[in-house]
C-alpha positions as a Markdown table, in Angstrom:
| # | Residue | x | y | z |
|---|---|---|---|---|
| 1 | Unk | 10.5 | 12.0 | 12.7 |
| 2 | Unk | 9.4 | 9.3 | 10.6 |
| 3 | Unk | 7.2 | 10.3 | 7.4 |
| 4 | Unk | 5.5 | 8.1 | 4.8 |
| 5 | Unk | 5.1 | 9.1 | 1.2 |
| 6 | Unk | 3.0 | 7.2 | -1.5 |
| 7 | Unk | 3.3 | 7.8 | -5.0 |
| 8 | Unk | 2.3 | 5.8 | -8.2 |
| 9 | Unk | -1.6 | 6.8 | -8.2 |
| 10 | Unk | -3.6 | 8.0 | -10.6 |
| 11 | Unk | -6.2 | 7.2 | -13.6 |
| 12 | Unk | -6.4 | 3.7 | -15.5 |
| 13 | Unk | -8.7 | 2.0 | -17.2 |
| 14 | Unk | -10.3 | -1.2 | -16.1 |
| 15 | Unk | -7.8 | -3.8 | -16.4 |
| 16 | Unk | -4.9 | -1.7 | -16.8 |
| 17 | Unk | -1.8 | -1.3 | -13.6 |
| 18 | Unk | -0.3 | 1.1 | -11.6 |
| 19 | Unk | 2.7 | 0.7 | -8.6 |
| 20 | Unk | 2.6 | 2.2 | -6.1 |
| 21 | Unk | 5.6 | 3.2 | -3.9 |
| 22 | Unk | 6.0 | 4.2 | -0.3 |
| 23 | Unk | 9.1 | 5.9 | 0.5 |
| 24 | Unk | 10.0 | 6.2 | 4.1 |
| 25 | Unk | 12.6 | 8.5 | 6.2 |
| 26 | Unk | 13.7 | 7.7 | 9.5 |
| 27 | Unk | 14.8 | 4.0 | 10.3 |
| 28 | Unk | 11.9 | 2.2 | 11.2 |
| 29 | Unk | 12.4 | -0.6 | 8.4 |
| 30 | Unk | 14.3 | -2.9 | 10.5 |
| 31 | Unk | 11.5 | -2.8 | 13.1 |
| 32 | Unk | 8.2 | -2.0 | 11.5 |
| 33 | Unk | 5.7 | -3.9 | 9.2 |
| 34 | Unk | 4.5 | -2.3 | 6.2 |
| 35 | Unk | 1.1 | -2.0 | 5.3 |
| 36 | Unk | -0.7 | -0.3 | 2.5 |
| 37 | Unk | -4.7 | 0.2 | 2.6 |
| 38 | Unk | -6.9 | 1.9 | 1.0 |
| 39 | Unk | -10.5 | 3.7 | 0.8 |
| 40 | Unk | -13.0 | 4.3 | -1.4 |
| 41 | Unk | -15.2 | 6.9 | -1.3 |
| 42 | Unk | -18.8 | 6.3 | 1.1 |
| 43 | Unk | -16.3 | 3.3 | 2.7 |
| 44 | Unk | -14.4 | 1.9 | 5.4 |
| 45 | Unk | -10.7 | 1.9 | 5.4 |
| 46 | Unk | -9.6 | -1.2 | 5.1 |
| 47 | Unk | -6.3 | -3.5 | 5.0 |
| 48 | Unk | -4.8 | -4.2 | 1.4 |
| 49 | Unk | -1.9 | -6.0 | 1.7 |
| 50 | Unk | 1.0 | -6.1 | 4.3 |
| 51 | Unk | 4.2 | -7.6 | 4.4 |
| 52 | Unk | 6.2 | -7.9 | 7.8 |
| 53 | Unk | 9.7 | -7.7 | 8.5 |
| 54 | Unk | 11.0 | -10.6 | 7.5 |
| 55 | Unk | 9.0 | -10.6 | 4.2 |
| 56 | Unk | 6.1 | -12.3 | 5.0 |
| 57 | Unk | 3.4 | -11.2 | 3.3 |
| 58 | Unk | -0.9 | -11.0 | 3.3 |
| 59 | Unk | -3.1 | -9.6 | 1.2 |
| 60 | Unk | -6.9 | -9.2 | 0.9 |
| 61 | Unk | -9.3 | -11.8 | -0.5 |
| 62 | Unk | -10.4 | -9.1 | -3.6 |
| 63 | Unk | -6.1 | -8.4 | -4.0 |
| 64 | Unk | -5.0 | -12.0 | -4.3 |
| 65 | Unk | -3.6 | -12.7 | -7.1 |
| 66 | Unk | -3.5 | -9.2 | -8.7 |
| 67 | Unk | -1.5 | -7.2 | -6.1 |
| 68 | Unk | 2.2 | -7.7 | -5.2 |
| 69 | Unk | 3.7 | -6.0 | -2.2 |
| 70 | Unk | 7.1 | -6.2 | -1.0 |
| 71 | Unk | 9.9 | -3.8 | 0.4 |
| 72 | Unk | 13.3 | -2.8 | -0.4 |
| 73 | Unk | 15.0 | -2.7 | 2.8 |
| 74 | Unk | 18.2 | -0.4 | 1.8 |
| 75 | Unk | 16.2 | 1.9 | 0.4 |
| 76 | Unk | 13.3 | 1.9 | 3.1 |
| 77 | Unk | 10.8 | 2.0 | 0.2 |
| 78 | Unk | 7.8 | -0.3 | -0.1 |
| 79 | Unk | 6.4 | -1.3 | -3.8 |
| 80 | Unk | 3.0 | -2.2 | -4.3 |
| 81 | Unk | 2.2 | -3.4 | -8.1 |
| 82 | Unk | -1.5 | -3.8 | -9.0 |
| 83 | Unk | -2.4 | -5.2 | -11.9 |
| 84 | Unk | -5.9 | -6.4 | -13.5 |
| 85 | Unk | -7.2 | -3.3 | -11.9 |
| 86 | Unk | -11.3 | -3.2 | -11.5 |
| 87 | Unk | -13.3 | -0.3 | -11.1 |
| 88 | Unk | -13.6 | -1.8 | -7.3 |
| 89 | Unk | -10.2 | -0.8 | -6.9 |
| 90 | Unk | -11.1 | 3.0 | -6.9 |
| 91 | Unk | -10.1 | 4.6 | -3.9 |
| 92 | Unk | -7.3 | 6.8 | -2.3 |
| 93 | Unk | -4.2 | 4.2 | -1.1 |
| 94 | Unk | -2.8 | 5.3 | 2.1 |
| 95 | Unk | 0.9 | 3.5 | 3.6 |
| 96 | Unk | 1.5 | 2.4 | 6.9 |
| 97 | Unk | 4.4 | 1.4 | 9.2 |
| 98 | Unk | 3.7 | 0.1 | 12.5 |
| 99 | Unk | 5.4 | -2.7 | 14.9 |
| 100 | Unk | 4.9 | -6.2 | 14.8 |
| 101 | Unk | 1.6 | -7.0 | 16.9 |
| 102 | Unk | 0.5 | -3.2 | 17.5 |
| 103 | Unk | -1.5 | -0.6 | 15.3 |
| 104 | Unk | -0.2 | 1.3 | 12.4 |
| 105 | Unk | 1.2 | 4.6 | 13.9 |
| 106 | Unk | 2.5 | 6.2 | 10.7 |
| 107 | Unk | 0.6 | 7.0 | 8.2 |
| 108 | Unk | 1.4 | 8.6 | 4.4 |
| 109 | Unk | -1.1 | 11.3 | 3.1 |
| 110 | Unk | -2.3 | 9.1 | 0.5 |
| 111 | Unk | -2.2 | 8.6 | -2.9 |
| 112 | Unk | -5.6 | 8.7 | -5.7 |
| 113 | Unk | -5.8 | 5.1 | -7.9 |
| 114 | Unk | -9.2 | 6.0 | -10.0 |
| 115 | Unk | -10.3 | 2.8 | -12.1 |
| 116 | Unk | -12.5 | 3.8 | -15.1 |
| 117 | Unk | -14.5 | 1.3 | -16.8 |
């Protein structure tokens, strides 16, 4: 059984960072792209950044820049570093393996990142 698990959340102040890590069991790294997205409260989940097997990466339009993701194969844990945080940022961060082409079909519990100005 495959299970995702997010930690690195919490409280920062407005232009302060926080990484974020996704540890994964079972072996879906060789065959899954990794996503992390996120939600903020009254809003749509939406796509943060992702990176794909082979380390190709995409990030949102309001990450560029600011967000890193990438993935440590041998130790099936995915890093997401998130600096220049805004209050905009606010929201609970949620990981997500799925296959290349498909829809995510693991999802972590979440972790809280809480931006204060």
């Amino acid at each position: 059984q495959v299970q995702l698990v997010e930690s690195g959340g919490g409280l920062v102040q407005a232009g302060g960072s926080l990484r974020l890590s996704c540890a994964a069991s079972g072996s879906i790294f060789s065959t899954h792209t990794m996503g992390w997205h996120r939600q903020a409260p009254g809003k749509k989940r939406e796509s943060v950044a992702i990176i794909a097997r082979g380390g190709t990466t995409t990030y949102a339009d309001s990450v560029k820049g600011r967000f890193t993701i990438s993935r440590d194969n041998a130790k099936n844990t995915v890093f997401l570093p998130m600096n220049c945080l805004q209050r905009e940022d606010t929201g609970v961060y949620y990981c997500a393996a799925g296959r290349p082409g498909r829809d995510y079909e693991y999802w972590g519990q979440g972790t809280q990142v809480t931006v204060s100005s």
